[in-house]
C-alpha positions as CSV (number, residue, x, y, z in Angstrom):
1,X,11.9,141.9,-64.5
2,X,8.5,140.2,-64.3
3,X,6.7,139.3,-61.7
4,X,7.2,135.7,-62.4
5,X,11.0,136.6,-61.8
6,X,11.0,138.2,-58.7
7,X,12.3,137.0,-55.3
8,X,10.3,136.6,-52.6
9,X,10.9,139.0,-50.0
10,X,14.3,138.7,-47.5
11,X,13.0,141.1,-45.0
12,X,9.9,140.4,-42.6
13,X,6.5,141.8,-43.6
14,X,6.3,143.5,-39.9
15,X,10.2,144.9,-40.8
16,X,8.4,146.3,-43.8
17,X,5.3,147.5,-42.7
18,X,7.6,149.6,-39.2
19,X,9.9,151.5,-42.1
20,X,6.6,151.8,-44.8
21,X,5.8,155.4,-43.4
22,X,9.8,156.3,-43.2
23,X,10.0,155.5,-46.7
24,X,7.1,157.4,-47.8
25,X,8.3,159.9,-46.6
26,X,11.9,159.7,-48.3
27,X,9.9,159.3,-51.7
28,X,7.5,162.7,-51.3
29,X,10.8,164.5,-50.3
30,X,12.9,163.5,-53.1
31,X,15.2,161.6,-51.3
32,X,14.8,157.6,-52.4
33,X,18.2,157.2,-52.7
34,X,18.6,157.1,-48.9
35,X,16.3,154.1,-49.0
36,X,18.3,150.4,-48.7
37,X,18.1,148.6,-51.4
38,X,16.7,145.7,-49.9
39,X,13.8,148.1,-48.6
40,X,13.3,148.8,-52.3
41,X,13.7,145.3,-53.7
42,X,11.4,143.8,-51.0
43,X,8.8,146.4,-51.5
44,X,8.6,145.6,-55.2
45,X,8.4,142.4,-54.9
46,X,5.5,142.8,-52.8
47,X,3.7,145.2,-54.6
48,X,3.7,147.8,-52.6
49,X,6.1,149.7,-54.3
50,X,6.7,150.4,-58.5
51,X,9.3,151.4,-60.6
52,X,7.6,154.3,-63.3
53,X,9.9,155.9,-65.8
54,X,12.8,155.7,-63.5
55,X,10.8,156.9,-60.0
56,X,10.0,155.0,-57.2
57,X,5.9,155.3,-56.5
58,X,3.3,153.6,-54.0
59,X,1.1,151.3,-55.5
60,X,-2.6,151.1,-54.8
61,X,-1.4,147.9,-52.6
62,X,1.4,150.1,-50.8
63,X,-0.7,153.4,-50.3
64,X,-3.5,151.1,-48.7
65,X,-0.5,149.6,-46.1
66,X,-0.2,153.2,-45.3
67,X,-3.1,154.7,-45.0
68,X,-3.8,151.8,-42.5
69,X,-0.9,152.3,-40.4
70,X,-1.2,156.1,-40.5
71,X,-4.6,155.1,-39.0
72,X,-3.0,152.5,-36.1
73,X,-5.0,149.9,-37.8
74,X,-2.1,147.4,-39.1
């Protein structure tokens, strides 16, 4: 899918942004498939998160939402 092709997100960007650290963590413990879908969908769409050879990863865009809400800042 391109980018071109992709929805825009159904969730809100604060819904997002309140499960962004969850889902980190479900990705650095091996356990994305407990993430919904529509997490995952939105996330891409957004940039925040990539498909790469199969695994979910943060993107530059995604690990900079984090690092500001790991700092209280967002």
């Amino acid at each position: 899918m391109t980018l071109r092709n992709r929805l825009p997100p159904t969730l809100s960007r604060d819904d997002l942004r309140g499960a962004l650290l969850a889902t980190v963590n479900l990705l650095k413990n091996r356990r994305a498939g407990e993430i919904a879908t529509d997490y995952i969908e939105d996330y891409v769409a957004l940039n925040w998160l990539e498909w790469n050879g199969g695994t979910l990863r943060l993107t530059v865009t995604g690990d900079n939402i984090r690092k500001q809400l790991a700092a209280g800042l967002a």
